[in-house]
C-alpha positions in Angstrom: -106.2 56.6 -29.3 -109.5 55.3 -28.0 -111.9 58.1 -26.0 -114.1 56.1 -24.8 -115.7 52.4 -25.1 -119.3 51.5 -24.9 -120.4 47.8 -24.1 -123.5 46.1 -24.0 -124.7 42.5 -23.6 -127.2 41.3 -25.3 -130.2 40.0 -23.4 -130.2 36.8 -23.8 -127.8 34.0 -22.0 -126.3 34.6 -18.2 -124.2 37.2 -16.8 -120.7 37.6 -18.7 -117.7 38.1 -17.7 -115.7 40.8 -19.7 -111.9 41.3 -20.0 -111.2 44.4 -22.2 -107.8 45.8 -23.4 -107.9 49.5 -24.1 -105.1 51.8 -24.4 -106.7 54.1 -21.6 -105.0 54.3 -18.0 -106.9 53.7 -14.9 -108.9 54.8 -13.0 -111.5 55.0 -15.9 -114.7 57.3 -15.0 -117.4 54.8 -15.7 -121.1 55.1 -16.6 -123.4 53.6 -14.6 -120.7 54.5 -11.2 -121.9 51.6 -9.8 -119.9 49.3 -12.6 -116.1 49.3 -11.6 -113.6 47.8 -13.9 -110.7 45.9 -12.0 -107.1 46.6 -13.8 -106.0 43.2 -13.7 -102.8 44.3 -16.2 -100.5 46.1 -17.8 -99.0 45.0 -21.0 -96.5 47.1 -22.3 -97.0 50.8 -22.7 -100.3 51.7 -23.9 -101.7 48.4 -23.4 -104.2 47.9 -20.0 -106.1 45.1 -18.9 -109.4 45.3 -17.3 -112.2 42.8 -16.2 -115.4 43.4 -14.7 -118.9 41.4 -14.9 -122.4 42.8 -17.2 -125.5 40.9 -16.6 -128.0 40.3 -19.9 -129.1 43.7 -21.4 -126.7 45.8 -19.3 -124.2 48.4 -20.6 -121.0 50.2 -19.7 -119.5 53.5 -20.9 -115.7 53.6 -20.0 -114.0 57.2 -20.8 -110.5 58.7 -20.0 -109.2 59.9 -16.3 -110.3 63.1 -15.7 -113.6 63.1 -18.8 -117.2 64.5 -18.0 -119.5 61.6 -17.7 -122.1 61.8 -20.6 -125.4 61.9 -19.5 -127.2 60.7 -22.4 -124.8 59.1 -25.3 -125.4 57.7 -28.5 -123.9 54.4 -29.7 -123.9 53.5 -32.6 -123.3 49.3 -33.7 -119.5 48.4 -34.8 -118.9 45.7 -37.1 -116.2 43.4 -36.0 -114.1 42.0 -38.7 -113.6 38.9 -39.4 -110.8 37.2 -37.5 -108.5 34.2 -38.5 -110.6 33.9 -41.7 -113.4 33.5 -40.0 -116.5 36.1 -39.8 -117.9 36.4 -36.1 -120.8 36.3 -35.7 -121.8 35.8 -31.8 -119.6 38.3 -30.2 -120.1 37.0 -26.8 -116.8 34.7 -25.7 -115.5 34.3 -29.7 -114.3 37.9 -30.5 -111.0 37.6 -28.8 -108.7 40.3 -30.7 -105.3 39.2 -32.3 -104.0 42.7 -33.6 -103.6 44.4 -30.6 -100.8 46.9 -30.1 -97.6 44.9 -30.7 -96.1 44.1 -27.4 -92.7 45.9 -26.2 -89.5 44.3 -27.4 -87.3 42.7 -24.7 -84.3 44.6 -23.8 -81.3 43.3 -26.0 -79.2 40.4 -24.2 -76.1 42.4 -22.8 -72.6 41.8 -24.3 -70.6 38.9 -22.9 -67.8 40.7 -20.4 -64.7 40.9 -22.1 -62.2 38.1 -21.1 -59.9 38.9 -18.5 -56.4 40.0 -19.2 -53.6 37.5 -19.5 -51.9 37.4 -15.8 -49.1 40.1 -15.8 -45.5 38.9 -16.0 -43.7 38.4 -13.0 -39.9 39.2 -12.9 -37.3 36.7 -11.4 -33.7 35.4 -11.0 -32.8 33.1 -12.9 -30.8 29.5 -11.9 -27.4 30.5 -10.7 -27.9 34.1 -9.3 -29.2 37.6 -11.2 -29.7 38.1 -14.3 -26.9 38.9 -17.0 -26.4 42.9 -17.4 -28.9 44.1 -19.5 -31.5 41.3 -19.3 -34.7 41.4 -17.3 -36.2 37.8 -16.1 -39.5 36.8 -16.0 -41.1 33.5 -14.6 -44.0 31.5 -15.9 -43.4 33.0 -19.4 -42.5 32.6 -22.9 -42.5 34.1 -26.4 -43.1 34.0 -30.0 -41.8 35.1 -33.2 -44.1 35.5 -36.3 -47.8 35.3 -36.5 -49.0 33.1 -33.7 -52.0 31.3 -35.1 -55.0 31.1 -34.0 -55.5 29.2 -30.6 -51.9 29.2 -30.3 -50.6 30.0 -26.9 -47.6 29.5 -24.9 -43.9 29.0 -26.5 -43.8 29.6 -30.3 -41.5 29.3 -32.9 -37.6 31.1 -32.4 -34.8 31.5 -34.4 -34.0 28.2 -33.7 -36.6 26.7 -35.0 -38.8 29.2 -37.1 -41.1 26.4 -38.4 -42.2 22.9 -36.5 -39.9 21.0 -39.2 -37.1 23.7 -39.4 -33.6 23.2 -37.4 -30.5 25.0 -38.2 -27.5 24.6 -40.8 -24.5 22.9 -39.2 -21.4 25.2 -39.0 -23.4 28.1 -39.9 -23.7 31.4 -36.9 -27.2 30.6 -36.8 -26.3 26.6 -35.9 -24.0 28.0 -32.7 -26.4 30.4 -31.5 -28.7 27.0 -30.7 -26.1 24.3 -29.9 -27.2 23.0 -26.7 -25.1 25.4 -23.7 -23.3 23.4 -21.5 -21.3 24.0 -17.6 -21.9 26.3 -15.4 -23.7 29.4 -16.1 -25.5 28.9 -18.7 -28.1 31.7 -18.5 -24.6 34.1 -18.8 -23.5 31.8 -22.0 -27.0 32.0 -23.7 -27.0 36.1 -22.6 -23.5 35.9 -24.9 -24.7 34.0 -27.8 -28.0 36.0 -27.8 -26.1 39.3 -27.8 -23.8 38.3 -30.8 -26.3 36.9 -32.9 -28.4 39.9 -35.0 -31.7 40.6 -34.1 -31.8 38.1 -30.9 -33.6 40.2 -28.0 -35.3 37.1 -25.8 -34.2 33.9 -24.5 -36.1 31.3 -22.4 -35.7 27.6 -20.8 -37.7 25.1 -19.0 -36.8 22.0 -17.5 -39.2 19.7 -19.5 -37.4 21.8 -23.0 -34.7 18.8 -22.8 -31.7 18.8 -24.2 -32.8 16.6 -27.3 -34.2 19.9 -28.8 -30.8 21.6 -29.1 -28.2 21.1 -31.9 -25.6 19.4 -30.0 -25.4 16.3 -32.1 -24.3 14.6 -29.0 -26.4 12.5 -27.0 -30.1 13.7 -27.4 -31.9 14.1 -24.5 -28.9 11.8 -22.3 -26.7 14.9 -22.7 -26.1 17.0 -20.2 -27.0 21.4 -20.3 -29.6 23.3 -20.9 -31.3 24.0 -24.1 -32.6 27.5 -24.6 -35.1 28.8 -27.3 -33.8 32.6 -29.0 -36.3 34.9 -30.4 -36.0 38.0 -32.4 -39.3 39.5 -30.3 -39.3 41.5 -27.4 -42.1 42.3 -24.7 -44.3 42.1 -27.6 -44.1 38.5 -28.1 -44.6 37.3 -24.4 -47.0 35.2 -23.4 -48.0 33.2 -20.7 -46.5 29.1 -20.2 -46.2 27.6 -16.9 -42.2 26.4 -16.3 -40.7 28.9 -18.5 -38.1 31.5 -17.5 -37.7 34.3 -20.1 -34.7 36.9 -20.4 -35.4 39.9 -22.7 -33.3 43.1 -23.5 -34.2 46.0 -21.4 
């Protein structure tokens, strides 16, 4: 913690200009009065900058707010060290300090805002009237059994098809649960097939899902009905897809 600091010119050369950095506050109580250093800075805490002009074989004594001036004070010579490798030796203009008190760290960059929640589902009817007894429909939605991998969003894999290779045995339960429904209400069909098959809680359609999917064996995507995808997850599993209208248990 610096006191006080005592600068002189030397008399020779013109009038200087001097910028010191001291860790004193202003104002400074100066000897002679009539010298009045200018903050021009502040650079951090601790750290002040101040200019002010000495002509050849003047002097300055700068002390703390609030010191006694001294009335007759003894300097004594300082040997600067050498800076940059390199031993000064005219002090005047070549002296300019690189250890100075470290300057503040910058405020750490705030965290990114979390991402915004997906939108929440909305419930609906689904073609043909309300939904079978002991469904609940929701629009713009779809599900997902197993791990979803990463970036994965949207429709998943179903009982149906638990892998993107995997379809059904023929003639096995599993087979009718996903043969492709066809007539009239076919929302209250796939509500039947989902409730007799274990472990089905969900079901979900969308137009562009064609019939081709299914495993009707008749007619790809020229036959007529609806194709649904079964899943074994509930609520859990939901996620957002445009075009999709889900039916879960409960």
């Amino acid at each position: 913690m610096h006191v006080f600091r005592h600068v002189t010119a030397t008399g020779v050369g013109a009038a200087r200009q001097v910028e010191l950095v001291t860790d004193m506050a202003p104002p400074l109580v100066t000897t002679p009065a009539s010298l009045s250093p200018k903050l021009e800075r502040t650079e951090g805490p601790g750290r002040y900058v101040y200019s002010f002009g000495l002509e050849p074989g003047q002097a300055i004594l700068l002390q703390r707010t609030g010191a006694t001036p001294l009335v007759d004070p003894t300097v004594l010579p300082v040997t600067w060290p050498g800076l940059d490798g390199t031993r000064v030796q005219n002090y005047w203009g070549k002296h300019k300090r690189t250890a100075f008190l470290p300057r503040p760290t910058p405020a750490p960059t705030p965290p990114r805002p979390p991402a915004p929640p997906p939108p929440p589902a909305v419930k609906c009817s689904p073609a043909g009237g309300s939904a079978p007894a002991g469904y609940t429909c929701f629009s713009n939605m779809c599900a997902f059994d197993g791990a979803r991998p990463a970036g994965k969003t949207g429709c998943g894999h179903d009982i149906c098809h638990p892998s993107a290779a995997g379809r059904p045995t023929s003639g096995s339960a599993l087979a009718a649960l996903c043969l492709l429904v066809t007539g009239e209400n076919a929302t209250a069909v796939a509500a039947a097939r989902c409730n007799a098959y274990p472990g089905c809680e969900t079901f979900a359609s969308n137009p562009v899902y064609t019939p081709g999917h299914c495993s009707s064996g008749q007619g790809g995507d020229d036959a007529g009905g609806v194709c649904f995808k079964f899943f074994r997850s509930g609520k859990a599993g939901f996620h957002p897809d445009t075009g999709w209208t889900l039916l879960t248990k409960g």
